[in-house]
Each structure stands twice: as structure tokens, then as C-alpha cells.
C-alpha positions in Angstrom: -22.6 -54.2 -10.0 -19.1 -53.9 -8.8 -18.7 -54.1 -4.9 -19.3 -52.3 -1.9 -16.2 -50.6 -1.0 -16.4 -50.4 2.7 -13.5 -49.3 5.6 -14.3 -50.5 9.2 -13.2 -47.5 11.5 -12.6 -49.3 14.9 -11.3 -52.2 15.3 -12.4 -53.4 18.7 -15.1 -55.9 19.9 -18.5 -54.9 18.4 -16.1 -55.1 14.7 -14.7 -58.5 15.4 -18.0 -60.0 16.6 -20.3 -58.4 14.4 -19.1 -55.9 11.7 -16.0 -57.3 10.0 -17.5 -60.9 10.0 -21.2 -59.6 9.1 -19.2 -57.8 5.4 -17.2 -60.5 5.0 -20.0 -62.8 4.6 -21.5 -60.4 2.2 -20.6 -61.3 -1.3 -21.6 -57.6 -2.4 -19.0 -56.4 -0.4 -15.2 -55.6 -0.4 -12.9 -54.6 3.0 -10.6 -52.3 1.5 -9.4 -50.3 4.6 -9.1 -51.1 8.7 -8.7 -48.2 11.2 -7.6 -48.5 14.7 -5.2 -46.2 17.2 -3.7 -49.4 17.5 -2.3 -50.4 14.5 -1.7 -53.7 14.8 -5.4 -54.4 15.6 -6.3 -53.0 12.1 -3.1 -55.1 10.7 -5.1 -58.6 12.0 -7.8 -57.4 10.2 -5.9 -56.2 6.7 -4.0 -59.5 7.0 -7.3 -61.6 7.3 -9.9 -59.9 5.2 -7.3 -57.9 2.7 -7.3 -54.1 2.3 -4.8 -51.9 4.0 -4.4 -51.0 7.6 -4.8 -47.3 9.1 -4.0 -46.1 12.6 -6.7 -42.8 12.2 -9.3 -42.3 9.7 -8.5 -39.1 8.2 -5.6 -40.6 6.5 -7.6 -43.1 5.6 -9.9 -41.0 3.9 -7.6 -39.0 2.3 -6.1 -42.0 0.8 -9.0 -44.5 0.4 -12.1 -44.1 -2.2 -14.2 -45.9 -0.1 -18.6 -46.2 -0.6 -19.2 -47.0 2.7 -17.7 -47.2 6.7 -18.8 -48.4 10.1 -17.9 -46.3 12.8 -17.1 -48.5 15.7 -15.3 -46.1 17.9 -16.1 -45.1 21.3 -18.8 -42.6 21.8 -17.2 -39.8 22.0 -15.9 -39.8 18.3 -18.7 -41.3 16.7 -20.1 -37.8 15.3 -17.0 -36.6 14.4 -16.0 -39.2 12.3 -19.7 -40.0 10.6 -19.3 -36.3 9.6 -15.7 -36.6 8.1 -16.8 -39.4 5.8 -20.1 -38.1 5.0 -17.8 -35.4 3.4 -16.2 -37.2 2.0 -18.9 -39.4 0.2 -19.0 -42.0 1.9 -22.5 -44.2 3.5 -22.2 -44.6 7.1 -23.6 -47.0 9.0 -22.5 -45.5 13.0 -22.9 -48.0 16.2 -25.1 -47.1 18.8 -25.6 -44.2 20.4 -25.3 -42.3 17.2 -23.8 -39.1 19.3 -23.6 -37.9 22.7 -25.8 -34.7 21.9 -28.7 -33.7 20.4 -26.6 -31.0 18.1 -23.8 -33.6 17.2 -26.9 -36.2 15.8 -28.7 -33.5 14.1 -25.2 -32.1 12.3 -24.3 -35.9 11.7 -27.8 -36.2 9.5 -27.7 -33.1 8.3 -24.2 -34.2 6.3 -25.5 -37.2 5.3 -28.4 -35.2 3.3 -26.3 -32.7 2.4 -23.5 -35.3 0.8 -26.5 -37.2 -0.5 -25.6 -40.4 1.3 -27.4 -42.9 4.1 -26.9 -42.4 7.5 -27.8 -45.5 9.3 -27.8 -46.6 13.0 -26.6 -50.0 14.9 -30.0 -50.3 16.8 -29.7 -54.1 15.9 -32.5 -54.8 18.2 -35.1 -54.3 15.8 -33.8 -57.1 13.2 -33.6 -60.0 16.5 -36.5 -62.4 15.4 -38.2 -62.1 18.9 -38.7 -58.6 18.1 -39.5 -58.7 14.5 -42.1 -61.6 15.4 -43.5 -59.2 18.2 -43.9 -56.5 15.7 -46.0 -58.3 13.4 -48.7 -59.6 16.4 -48.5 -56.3 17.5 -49.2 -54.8 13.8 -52.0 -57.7 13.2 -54.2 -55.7 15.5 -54.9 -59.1 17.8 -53.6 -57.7 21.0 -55.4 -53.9 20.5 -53.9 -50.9 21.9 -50.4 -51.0 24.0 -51.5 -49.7 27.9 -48.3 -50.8 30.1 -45.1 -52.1 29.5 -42.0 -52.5 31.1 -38.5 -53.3 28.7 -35.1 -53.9 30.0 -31.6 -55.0 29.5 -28.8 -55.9 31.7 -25.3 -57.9 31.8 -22.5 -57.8 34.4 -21.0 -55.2 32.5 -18.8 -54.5 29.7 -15.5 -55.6 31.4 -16.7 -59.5 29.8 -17.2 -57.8 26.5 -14.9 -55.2 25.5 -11.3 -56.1 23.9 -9.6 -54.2 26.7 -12.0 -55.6 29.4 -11.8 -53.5 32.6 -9.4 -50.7 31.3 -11.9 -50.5 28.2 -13.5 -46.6 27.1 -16.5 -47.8 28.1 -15.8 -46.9 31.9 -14.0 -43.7 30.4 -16.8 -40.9 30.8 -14.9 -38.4 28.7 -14.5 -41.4 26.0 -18.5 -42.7 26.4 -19.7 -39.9 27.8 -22.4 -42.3 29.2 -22.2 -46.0 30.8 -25.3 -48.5 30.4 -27.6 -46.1 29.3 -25.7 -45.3 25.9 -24.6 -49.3 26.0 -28.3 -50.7 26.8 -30.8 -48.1 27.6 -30.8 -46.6 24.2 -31.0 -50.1 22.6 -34.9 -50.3 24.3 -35.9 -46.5 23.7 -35.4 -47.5 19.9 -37.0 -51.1 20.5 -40.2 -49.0 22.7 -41.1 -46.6 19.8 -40.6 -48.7 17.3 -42.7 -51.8 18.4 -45.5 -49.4 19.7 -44.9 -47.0 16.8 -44.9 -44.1 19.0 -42.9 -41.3 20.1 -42.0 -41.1 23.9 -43.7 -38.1 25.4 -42.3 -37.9 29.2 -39.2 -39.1 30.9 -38.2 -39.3 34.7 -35.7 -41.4 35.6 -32.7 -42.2 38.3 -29.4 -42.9 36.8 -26.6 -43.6 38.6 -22.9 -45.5 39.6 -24.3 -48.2 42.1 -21.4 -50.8 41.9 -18.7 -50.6 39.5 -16.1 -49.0 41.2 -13.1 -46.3 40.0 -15.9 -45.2 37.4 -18.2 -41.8 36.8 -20.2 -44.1 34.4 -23.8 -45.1 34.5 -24.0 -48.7 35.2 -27.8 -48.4 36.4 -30.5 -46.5 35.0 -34.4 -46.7 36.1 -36.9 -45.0 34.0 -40.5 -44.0 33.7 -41.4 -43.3 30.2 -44.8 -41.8 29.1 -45.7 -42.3 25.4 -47.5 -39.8 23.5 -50.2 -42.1 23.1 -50.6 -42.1 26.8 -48.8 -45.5 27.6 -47.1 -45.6 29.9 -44.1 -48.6 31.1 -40.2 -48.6 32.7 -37.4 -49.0 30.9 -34.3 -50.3 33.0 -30.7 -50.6 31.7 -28.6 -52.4 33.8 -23.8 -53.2 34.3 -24.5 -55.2 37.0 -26.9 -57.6 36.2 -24.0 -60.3 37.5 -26.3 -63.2 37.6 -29.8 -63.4 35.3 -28.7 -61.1 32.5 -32.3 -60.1 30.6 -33.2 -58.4 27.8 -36.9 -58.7 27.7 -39.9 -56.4 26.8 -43.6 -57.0 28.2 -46.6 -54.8 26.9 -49.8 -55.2 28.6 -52.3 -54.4 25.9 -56.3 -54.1 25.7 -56.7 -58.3 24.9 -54.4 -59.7 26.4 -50.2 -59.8 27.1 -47.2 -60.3 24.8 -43.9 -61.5 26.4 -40.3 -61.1 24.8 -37.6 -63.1 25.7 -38.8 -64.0 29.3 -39.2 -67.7 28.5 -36.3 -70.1 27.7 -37.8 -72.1 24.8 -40.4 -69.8 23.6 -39.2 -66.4 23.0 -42.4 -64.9 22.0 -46.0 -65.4 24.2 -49.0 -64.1 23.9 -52.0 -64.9 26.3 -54.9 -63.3 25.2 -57.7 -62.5 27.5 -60.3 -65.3 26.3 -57.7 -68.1 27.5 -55.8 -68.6 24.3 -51.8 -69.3 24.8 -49.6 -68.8 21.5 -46.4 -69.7 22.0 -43.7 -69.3 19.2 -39.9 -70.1 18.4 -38.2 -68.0 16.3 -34.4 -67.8 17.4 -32.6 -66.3 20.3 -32.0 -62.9 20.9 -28.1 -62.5 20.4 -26.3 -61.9 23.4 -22.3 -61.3 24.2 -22.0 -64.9 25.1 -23.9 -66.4 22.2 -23.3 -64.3 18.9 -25.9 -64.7 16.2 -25.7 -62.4 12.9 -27.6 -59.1 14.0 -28.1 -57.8 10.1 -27.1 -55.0 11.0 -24.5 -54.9 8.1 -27.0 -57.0 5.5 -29.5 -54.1 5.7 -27.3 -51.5 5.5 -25.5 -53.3 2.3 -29.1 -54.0 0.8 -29.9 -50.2 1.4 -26.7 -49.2 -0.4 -27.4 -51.4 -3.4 -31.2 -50.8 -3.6 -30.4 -46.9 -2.9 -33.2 -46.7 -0.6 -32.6 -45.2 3.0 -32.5 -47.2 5.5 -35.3 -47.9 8.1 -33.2 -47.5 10.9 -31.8 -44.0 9.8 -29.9 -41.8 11.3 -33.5 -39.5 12.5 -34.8 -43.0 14.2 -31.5 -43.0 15.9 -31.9 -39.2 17.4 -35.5 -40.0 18.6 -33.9 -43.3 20.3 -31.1 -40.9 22.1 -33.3 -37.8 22.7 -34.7 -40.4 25.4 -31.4 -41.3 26.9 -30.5 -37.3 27.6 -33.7 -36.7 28.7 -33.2 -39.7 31.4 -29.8 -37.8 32.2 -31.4 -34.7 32.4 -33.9 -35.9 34.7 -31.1 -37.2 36.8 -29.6 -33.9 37.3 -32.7 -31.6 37.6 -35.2 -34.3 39.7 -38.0 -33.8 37.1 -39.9 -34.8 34.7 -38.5 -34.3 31.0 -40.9 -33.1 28.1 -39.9 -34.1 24.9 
């Protein structure tokens, strides 16, 4: 088969670290198109990888035949642009949080099925090996039935990350719309449902701008999240986790306890209530420090050239979000959220 034509549309951090290397080192695929506001970001890029360098993606659509694009913009435009190259025939694979409303996801999947193409989410979390490993335990039926847990992610911020550091979108609400929670929080609503295979039933929460300053951004978010198999557990996304950065889950089941990522060596644990200890080593989580491959972009390539949709669709990514506006939601009205 001949290869993947694919444009990256956003040429800022989450393409350099993960997206533009990620296709590169996929044989199946070829970079034909860069797009970034700042040209000479997508020029680097073009120059590097080959293919031809766009300052806005409607040109680029016009001009390009492309099968596939990552849309690695800020929030704000991620539905607007999944939508134009839907249109225009194209397989999108959007970062996270898919949209910044519940109309703008559903209109994003509805023109994927309506072009007859994928629509796949960045929820990368799902493919780190601690995860994936905690998946299977959970699915061996060893542990029984999920009763507490608490999951949560935090890092000083995306100042350390982002290409443009402080003066990046991410502390521009009318660009991201929302701070950590869209950053982090919705990263462990998808990780939550899907490891417990569950829908979250109930959400109250406090969200808030605690520390970073000359911003209307989230940087903290505390939540109580009530599952509709009755679990219940916290899920905390965190900007100014300055020192002890974490991005671990704990579930409290009926045999025993599985801990993820709280350990340095061992990444998963599980201590079962008749005294057995496993411990296993499967690889880090990926953090912004300490880059790993997320196959992100493998499994949205293999989806592509198997033509089956991918798991981590573009209706996984709604439920994941529906959580984060519900937290907001809660925020503003001081209740507790039905979904």
C-alpha cells in the first residue's frame, strides 16, 4: 500500500515531542504538509521531514490531498479544524481535550461519520505500560470489583513545557478555554472509565486559579467523582505541583489494592488481601522531562491501514470531557453534576 499522507496542523511542543517524531518513525507514513501561524515553525519542520510549509490550514487543505492530520492547536480551534478536514476527507487524529463543548465534540464526530473517516483522540494515557499492565490485572478478575480510588496528575505548569513558555495559549482562557483541567484532569477522566470500564455518574468538584498569577486559567482542580457502578474516588489535576510532580491512580478494590506509578522502581503493585505482594516493571510513564513514544500516532496509523476505528474514538473522547464541564459546572453552580 502506498503511504499515509498526513499534515501536522500545529507546530508547537506536543508536535515536536510527540507527533512529528512519532510519523516520522512510521515507515507507513509520509509528512507532506506543516501548519503553523508562525511560518517559520512549520518551515523547520518542511525542511526536516519534507513536505511543504503552511501558515493556516485552510490553505492547506485547499491545496494538499492529504489522508490524515493531527490537530495540535490550542483548544480553542481544535473543533473547528477536525471539522474542516473531516470535510474534506481527511482522518483526524485531535489532541486532547477534543473540544471545549459538548456541541463542538458531538458536531466534530458527527463529520467524521458523515465523511466516513476516523476520528481519534490524544488520550495517550491509555497506551503507558503502567496503565495497560493495570488494565489487564484489573480485567483478570484477581482484584474483584473497583470500591475507591483516587487518580491524579500534577507538574509546575505548562510554562516548562510549552514552546512559548509563560506567554504560551495555555494561560490564554479565550485560547484554552480551560487550564489544568483540559491539560491533566481530562487525561484521568479518560484513564478512570476506561480502567474501571465505567461511565462516571456524579461530579462535584472545586476548580480554581490558586497560584499562577496574571491568569483566568485553572491551575487546580479537586473532584469527587461517583461512578455508575457506585464507586466512588477523587480525581485532582494540578499547574503547581512545583516539587513531586505525580501522575498516579490507586483503586481500592474487594481483594486487595493496585498502585500506579506511586513507586519508583515498580510502577505497578498489587497487594492482595491474603498477604501476596506483586510487584511489576514495565516502563515509565512518559513525562515532559523524560519523553517516551506515547503510540499515540502508531495506533492511529495502524487504525488507518487496518480501516478499523479506533479504540480511543472520538465518542471515548466526549465521555472523557463531559467530566471536565461537569467539574466546571459544578464550580460555578456549588452542586453536584448528573451526567
Amino acid at each position: 500500500m502506498s503511504k499515509i499522507k498526513v499534515a501536522v496542523i500545529g507546530c508547537g511542543s506536543i508536535s515536536k515531542h510527540r507527533h512529528i517524531p512519532e510519523y516520522a518513525n512510521n515507515s507507513n507514513v509520509e509528512l507532506v504538509a506543516f501548519v503553523d501561524p508562525i511560518i517559520e515553525r512549520a518551515q523547520h519542520y518542511a525542511e526536516l521531514h519534507g513536505g511543504k510549509a503552511y501558515s493556516n490550514y485552510v490553505d492547506m487543505l485547499k491545496a494538499e490531498k492529504v489522508d490524515a492530520v493531527s490537530v495540535c492547536t490550542p483548544n480553542y480551534l481544535h473543533a473547528e479544524i477536525s471539522i474542516a478536514a473531516a470535510n474534506a476527507g481527511a482522518h483526524v487524529l485531535v489532541e486532547k481535550p477534543m473540544a471545549t463543548t459538548a456541541a463542538e465534540s458531538e458536531a466534530m464526530i458527527e463529520a467524521a461519520k458523515k465523511n466516513g473517516v476516523f476520528l481519534m483522540v490524544g488520550h495517550n494515557q491509555r497506551l503507558m505500560p503502567p496503565h495497560v499492565k493495570a488494565k489487564e490485572i484489573l480485567e483478570s478478575g484477581k482484584l474483584g470489583k473497583v470500591l475507591t480510588f483516587r487518580t491524579s496528575f500534577g507538574h509546575p505548569g505548562p510554562e516548562g513545557w510549552s514552546i512559548d513558555g509563560r506567554e504560551s495559549w495555555f494561560f490564554r482562557k479565550e485560547e484554552a478555554i480551560m487550564g489544568a483541567m483540559g491539560d491533566l484532569g481530562v487525561h484521568k477522566s479518560d484513564l478512570i472509565r476506561w480502567l474501571l470500564d465505567d461511565e462516571v455518574a456524579q461530579v462535584a468538584a472545586f476548580v480554581g486559579t490558586l497560584h499562577k498569577e496574571g491568569t483566568d486559567v485553572d491551575d487546580n482542580a479537586t473532584c469527587l467523582l461517583r461512578m455508575r457502578s457506585g464507586a466512588t474516588g477523587s480525581l485532582v489535576a494540578s499547574w503547581t505541583y512545583y516539587k513531586g510532580q505525580d501522575n498516579s491512580t490507586v483503586l481500592w478494590c474487594e481483594n486487595g489494592v493496585i498502585k500506579i506509578d506511586t513507586d519508583p522502581n515498580d510502577q505497578v503493585i498489587v497487594e492482595l488481601r491474603n498477604g501476596t505482594v506483586e510487584r511489576y516493571k514495565v516502563g515509565q510513564v512518559a513525562t515532559n522531562e523524560k519523553q517516551t513514544s506515547s503510540g499515540v500516532v502508531n495506533e492511529f496509523v495502524t487504525s488507518i491501514l487496518d480501516n478499523k476505528p479506533p479504540r480511543i474514538s472520538g465518542e471515548e473522547g466526549y465521555q472523557a470531557l463531559k467530566v471536565i464541564l461537569a467539574a466546571f459546572e459544578s464550580e460555578a453552580t456549588g452542586k453536584i453534576i448528573n451526567l
